[in-house]
PADREN-333699 format. One record per residue: residue in three letters; residue number from 1; x, y, z of N, C-alpha, C in turn. Coordinates in pm, whole numbers. Each point is the difference from the previous one (the first is absolute). Example, Ala and Ser with C-alpha at 12.3 -4.5 7.8 and 13.67 -1.06 7.14 Angstrom:
BEGIN
("Ala", 1, (1319, -569, 780), (-89, 119, 0), (90, 120, 0))
("Ser", 2, (-35, 105, -72), (82, 119, 6), (-77, 109, 73))
//
This chain:
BEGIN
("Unk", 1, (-5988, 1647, -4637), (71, 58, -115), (150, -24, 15))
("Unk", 2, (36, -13, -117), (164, -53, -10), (93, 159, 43))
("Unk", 3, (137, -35, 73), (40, 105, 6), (91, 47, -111))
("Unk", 4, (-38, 152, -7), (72, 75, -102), (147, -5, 14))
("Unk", 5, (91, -108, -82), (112, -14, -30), (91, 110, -19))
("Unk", 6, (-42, 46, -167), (22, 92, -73), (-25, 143, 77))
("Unk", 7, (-102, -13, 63), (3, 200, 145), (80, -34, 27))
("Unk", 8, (20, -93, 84), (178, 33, 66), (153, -31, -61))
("Unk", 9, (21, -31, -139), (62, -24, -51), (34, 173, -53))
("Unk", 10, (-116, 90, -9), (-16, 112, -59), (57, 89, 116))
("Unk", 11, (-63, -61, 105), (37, 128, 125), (141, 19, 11))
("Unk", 12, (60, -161, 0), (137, 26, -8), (52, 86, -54))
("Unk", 13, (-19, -21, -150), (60, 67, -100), (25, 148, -33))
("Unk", 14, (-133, 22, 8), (-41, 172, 64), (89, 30, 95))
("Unk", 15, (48, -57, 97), (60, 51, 149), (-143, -8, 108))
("Unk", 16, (-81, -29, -41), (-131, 27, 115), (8, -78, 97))
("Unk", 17, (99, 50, 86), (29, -77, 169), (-132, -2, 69))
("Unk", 18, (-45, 41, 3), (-165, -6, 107), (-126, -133, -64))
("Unk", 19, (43, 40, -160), (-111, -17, -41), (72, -168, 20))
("Unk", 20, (127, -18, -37), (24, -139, -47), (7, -104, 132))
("Unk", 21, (32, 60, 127), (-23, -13, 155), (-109, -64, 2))
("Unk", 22, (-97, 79, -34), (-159, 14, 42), (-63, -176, -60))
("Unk", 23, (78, -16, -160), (-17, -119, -81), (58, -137, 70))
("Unk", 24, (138, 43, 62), (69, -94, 44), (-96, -50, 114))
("Unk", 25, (-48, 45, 91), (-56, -19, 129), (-175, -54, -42))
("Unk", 26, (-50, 51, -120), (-123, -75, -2), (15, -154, -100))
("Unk", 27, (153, 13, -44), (27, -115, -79), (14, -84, 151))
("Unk", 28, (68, 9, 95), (25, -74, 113), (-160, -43, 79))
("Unk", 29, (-78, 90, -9), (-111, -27, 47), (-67, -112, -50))
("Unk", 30, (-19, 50, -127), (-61, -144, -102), (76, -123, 4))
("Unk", 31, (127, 3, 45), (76, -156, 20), (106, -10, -152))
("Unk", 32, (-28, 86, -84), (94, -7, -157), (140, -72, 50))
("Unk", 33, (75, -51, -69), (97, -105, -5), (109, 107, -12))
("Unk", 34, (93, -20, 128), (105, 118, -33), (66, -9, -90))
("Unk", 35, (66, -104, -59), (110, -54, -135), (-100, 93, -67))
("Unk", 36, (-125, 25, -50), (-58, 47, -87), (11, 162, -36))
("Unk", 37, (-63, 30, 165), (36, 176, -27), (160, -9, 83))
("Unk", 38, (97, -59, -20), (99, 72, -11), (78, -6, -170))
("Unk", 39, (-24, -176, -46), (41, -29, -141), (-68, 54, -149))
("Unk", 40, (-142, 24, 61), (-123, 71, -91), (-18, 101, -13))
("Unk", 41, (45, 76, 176), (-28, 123, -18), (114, 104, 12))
("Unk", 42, (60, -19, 130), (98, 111, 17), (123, -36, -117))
("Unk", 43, (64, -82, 16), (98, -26, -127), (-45, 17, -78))
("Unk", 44, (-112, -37, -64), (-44, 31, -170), (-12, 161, 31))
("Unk", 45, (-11, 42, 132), (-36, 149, -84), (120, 60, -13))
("Unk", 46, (94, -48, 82), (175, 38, -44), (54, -33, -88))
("Unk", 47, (-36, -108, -50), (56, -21, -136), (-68, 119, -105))
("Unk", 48, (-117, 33, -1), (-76, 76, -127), (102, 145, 88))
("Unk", 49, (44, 59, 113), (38, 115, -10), (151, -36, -35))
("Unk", 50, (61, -116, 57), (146, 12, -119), (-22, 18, -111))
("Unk", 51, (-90, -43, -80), (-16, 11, -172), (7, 93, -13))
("Unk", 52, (-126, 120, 65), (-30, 135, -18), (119, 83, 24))
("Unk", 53, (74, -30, 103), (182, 69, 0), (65, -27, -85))
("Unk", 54, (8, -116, -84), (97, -31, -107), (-71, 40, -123))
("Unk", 55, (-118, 41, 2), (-46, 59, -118), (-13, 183, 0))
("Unk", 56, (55, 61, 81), (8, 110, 31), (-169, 76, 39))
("Unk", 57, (-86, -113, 60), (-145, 41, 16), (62, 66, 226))
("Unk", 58, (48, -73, 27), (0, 26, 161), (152, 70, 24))
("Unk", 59, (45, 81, 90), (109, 5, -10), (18, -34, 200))
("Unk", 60, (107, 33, 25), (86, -36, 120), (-147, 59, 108))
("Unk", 61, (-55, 85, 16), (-122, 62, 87), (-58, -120, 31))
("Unk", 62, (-96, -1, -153), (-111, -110, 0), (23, -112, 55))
("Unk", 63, (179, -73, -63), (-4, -119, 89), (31, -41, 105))
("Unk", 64, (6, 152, 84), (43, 6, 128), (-142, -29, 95))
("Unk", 65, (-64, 90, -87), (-181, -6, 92), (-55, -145, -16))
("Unk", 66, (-3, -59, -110), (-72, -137, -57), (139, -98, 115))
("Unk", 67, (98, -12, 2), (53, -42, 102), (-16, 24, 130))
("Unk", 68, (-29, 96, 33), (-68, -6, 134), (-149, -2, 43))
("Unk", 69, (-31, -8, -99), (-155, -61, 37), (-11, -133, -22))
("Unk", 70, (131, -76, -40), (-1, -187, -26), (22, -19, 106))
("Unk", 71, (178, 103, 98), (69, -80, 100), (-150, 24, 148))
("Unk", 72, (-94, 114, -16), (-65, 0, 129), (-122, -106, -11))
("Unk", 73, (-37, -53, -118), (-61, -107, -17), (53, -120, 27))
("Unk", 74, (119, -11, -47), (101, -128, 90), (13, -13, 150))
("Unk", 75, (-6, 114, 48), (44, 9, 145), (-140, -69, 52))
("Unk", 76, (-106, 25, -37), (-83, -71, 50), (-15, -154, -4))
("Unk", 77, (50, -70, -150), (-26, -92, -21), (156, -101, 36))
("Unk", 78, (90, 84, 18), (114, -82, 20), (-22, -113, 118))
("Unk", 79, (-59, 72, 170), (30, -90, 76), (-128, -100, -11))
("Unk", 80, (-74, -27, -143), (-80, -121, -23), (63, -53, -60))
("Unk", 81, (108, 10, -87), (101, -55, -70), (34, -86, 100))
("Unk", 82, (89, 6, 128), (35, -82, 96), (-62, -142, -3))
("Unk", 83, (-165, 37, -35), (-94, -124, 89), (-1, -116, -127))
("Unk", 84, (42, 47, -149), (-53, -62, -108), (152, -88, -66))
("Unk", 85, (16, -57, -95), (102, -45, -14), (79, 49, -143))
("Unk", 86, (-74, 146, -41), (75, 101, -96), (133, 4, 48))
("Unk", 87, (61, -3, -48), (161, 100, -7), (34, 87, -129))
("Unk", 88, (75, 85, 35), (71, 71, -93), (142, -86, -101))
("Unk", 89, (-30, 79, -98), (89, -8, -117), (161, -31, 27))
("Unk", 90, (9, 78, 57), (152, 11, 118), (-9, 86, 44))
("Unk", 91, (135, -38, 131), (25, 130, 86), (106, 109, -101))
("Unk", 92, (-15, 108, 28), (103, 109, -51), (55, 90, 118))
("Unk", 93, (97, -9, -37), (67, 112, 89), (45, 123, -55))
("Unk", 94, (-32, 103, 39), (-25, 138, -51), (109, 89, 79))
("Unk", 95, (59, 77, -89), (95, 119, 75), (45, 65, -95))
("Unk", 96, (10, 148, 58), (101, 107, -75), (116, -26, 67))
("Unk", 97, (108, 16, -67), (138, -21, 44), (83, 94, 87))
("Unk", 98, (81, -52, 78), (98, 115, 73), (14, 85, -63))
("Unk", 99, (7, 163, 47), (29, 109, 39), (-102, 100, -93))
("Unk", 100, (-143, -104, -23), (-138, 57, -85), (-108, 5, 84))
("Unk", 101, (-70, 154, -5), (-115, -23, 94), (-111, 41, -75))
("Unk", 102, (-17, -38, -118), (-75, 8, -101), (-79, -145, 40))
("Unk", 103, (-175, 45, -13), (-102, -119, -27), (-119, 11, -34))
("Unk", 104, (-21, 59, -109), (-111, 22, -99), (-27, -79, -79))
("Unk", 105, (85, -28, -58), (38, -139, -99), (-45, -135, 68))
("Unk", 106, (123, 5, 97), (-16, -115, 105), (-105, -36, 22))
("Unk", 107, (-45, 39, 39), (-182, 15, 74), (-82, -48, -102))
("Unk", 108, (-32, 101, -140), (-33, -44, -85), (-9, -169, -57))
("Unk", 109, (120, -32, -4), (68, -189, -70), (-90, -43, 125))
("Unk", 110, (50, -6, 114), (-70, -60, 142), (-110, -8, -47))
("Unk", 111, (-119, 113, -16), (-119, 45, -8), (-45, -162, -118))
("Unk", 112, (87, 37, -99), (-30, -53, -130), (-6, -122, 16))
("Unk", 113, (107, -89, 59), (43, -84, 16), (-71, -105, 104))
("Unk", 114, (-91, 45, 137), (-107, -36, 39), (-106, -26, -76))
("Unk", 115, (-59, 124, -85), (-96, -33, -87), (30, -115, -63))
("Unk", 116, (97, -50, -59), (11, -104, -73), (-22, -131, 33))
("Unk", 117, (9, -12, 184), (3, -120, 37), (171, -50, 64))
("Unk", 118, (70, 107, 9), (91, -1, 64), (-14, 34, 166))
("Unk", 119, (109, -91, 16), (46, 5, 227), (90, 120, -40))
("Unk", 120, (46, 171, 58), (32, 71, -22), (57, 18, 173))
("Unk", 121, (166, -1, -4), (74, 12, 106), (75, 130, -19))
("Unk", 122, (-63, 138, 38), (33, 128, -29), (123, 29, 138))
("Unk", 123, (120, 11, -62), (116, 29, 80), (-13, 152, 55))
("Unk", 124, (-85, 86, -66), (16, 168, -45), (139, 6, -25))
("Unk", 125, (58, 128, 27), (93, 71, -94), (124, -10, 51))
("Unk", 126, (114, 44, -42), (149, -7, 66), (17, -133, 62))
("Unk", 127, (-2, -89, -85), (7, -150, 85), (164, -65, -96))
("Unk", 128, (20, -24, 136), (153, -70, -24), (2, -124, -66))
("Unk", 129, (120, -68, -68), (-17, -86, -82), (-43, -131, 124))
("Unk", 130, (73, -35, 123), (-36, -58, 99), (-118, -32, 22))
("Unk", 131, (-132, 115, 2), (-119, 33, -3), (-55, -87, -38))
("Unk", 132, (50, -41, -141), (-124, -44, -107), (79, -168, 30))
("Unk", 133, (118, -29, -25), (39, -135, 62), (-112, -93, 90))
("Unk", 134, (29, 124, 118), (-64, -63, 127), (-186, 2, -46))
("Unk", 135, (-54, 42, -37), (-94, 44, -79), (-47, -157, -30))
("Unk", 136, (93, -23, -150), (-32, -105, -97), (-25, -164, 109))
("Unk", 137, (95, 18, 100), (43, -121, 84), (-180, -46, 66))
("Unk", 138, (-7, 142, 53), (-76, -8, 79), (-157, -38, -102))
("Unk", 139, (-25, 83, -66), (-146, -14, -71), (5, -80, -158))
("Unk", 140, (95, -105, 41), (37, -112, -104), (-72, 86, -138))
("Unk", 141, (61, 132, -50), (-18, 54, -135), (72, -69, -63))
("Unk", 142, (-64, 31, -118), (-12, -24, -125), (74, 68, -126))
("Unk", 143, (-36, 127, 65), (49, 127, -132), (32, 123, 141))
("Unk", 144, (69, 60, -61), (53, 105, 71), (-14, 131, -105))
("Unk", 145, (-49, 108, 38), (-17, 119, -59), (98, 84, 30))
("Unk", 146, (72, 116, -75), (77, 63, 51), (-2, 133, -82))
("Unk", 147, (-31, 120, 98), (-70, 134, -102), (127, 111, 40))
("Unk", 148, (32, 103, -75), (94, 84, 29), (-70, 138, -65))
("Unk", 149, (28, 105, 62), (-34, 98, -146), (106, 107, 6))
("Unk", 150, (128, -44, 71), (134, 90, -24), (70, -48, -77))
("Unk", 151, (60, 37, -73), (143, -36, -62), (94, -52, 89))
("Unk", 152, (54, 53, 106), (36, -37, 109), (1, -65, 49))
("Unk", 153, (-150, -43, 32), (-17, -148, 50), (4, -93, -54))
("Unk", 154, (-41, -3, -145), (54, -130, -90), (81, -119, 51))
("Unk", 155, (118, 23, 23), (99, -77, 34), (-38, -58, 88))
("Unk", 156, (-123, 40, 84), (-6, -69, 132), (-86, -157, -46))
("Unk", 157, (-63, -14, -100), (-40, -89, -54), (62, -79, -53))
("Unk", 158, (163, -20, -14), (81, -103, -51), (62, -23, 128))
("Unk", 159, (5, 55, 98), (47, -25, 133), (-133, -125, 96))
("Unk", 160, (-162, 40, -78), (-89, -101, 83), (66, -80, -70))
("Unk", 161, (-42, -52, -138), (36, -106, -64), (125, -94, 97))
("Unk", 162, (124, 46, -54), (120, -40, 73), (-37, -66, 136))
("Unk", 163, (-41, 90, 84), (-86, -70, 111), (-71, -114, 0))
("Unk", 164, (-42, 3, -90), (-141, -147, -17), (104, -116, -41))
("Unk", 165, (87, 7, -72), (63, -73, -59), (112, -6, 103))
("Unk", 166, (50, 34, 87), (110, -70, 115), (-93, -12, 51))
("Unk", 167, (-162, -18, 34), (-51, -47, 111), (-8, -127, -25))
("Unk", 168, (13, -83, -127), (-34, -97, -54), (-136, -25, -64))
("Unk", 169, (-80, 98, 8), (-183, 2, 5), (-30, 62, -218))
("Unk", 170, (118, 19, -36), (-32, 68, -148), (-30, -117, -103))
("Unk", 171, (-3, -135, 39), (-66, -57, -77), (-165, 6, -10))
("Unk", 172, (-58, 9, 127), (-113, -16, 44), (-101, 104, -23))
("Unk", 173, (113, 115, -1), (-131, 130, -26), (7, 84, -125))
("Unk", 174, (-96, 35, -87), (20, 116, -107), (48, 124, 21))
("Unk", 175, (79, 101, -51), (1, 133, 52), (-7, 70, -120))
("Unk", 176, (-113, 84, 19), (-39, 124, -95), (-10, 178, 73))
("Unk", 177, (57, 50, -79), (54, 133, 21), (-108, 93, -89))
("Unk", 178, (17, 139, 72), (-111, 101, -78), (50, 130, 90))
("Unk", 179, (-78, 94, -82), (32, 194, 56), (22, 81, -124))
("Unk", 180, (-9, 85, 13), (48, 105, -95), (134, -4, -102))
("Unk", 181, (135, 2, 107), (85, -27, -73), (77, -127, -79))
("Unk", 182, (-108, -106, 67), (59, -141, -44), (-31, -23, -111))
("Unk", 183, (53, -75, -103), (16, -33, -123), (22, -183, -7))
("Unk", 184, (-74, -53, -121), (-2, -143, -11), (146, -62, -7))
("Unk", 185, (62, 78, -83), (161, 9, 2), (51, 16, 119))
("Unk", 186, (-27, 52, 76), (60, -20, 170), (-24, -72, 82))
("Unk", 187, (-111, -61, -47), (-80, -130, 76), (107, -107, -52))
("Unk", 188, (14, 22, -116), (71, -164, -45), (160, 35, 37))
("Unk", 189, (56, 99, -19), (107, 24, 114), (35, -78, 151))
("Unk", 190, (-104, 85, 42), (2, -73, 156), (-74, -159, 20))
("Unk", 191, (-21, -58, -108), (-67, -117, 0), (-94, -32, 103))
("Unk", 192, (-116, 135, -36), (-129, -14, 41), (-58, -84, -105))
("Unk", 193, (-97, -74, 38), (-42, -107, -96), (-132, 90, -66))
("Unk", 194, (-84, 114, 34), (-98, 103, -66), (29, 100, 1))
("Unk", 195, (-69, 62, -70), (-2, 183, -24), (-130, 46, 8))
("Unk", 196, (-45, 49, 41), (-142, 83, -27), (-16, 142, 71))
("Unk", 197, (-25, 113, -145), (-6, 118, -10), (-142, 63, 103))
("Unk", 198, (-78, -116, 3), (-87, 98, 95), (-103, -99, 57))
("Unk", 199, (-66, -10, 86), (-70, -63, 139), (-112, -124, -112))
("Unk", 200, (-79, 84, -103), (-9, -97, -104), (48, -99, -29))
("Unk", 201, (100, 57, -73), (60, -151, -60), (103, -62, 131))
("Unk", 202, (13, 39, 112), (66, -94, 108), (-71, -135, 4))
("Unk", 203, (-156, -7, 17), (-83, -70, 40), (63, -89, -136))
("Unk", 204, (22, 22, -77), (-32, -82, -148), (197, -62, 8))
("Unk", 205, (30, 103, 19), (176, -74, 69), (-19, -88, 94))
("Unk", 206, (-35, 27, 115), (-54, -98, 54), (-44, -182, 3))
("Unk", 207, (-56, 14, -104), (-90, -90, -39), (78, -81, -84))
("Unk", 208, (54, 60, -79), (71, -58, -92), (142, -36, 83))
("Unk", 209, (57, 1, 114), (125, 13, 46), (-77, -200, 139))
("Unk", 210, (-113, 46, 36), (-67, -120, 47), (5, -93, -65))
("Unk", 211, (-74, 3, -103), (-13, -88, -117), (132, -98, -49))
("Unk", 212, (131, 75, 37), (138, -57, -43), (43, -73, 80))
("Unk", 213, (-34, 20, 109), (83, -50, 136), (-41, -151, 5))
//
């Protein structure tokens, strides 16, 4: 019998960490094609819970659980990733900015942003503009994320920028900004090249910020 795609596309979605585990490991048994249940299954089921967030069906909970029942299904399948000749979308480099120890959000985009088929280089929080430099050098990114949710810290996000750009490296990488207090108008201020209001539409900033480069 063929394996049930769509169960574990569902388990995801639900949040059903055990149940979607349980799928992942008898999908491995049967030999299923990983490009498949990761492009068929776990991403498609992240994509149907971004929809459901942007349609006001899931809110911040739900896509916290349905995200962590994708990333513990990845953890299994990542170090087969190694053996096959998949790669990711790009690398990203992820951080909340100096003097923020806020990462709910953060976590969230990360979360999201794996599902999608993204390399996700999570700085965590209070990371210096230096940080993310040395960061980009090192894990030849692509796009750089940058989350705040102070007012306060704001500024610290025209200070990465600045950074990237005397490093010489701001041709090479995208930078998109997000949090509470950030605004699209402040993005184009600090000549972040995206804006995205919430872990949703990052993935879709994202994509569209790849797509340009």
């Amino acid at each position: 019998m063929a394996f049930d795609l769509e169960k574990l596309k569902r388990s995801v979605i639900d949040g059903d960490t055990a149940c979607a585990l349980e799928l992942t490991r008898q999908a491995l048994a049967e030999h299923e094609p990983l490009d498949v249940l990761i492009n068929q299954g776990l991403i498609a089921a992240m994509s149907v819970v971004g929809k459901l967030f942007e349609e006001g069906e899931f809110f911040i909970p739900e896509m916290l659980i349905a995200a962590r029942a994708m990333q513990s299904c990845m953890d299994i399948l990542k170090p087969l990733l190694s053996k096959t000749e998949s790669k990711p979308l790009a690398t990203v480099v992820l951080g909340t900015v100096k003097g923020d120890l806020h990462d709910i959000g953060k976590n969230l985009v990360r979360m999201m942003l794996q599902g999608a088929g993204f390399e996700v280089v999570d700085l965590g929080t209070d990371v210096a503009p230096e940080k993310f430099v040395q960061a980009i050098h090192e894990h030849s990114a692509k796009l750089v994320g940058l989350s705040a949710l102070l007012t306060t810290t704001m500024t610290s996000m025209r200070a990465i920028i600045e950074a990237i750009e005397q490093s010489g490296l701001r041709d090479r990488v995208k930078v998109m900004v997000g949090g509470a207090p950030v605004t699209e108008s402040f993005a184009r201020q600090i000549k972040a090249d995206g804006y995205a209001p919430d872990a949703s539409r990052a993935v879709n900033v994202a994509k569209l910020l790849m797509a340009a480069l």
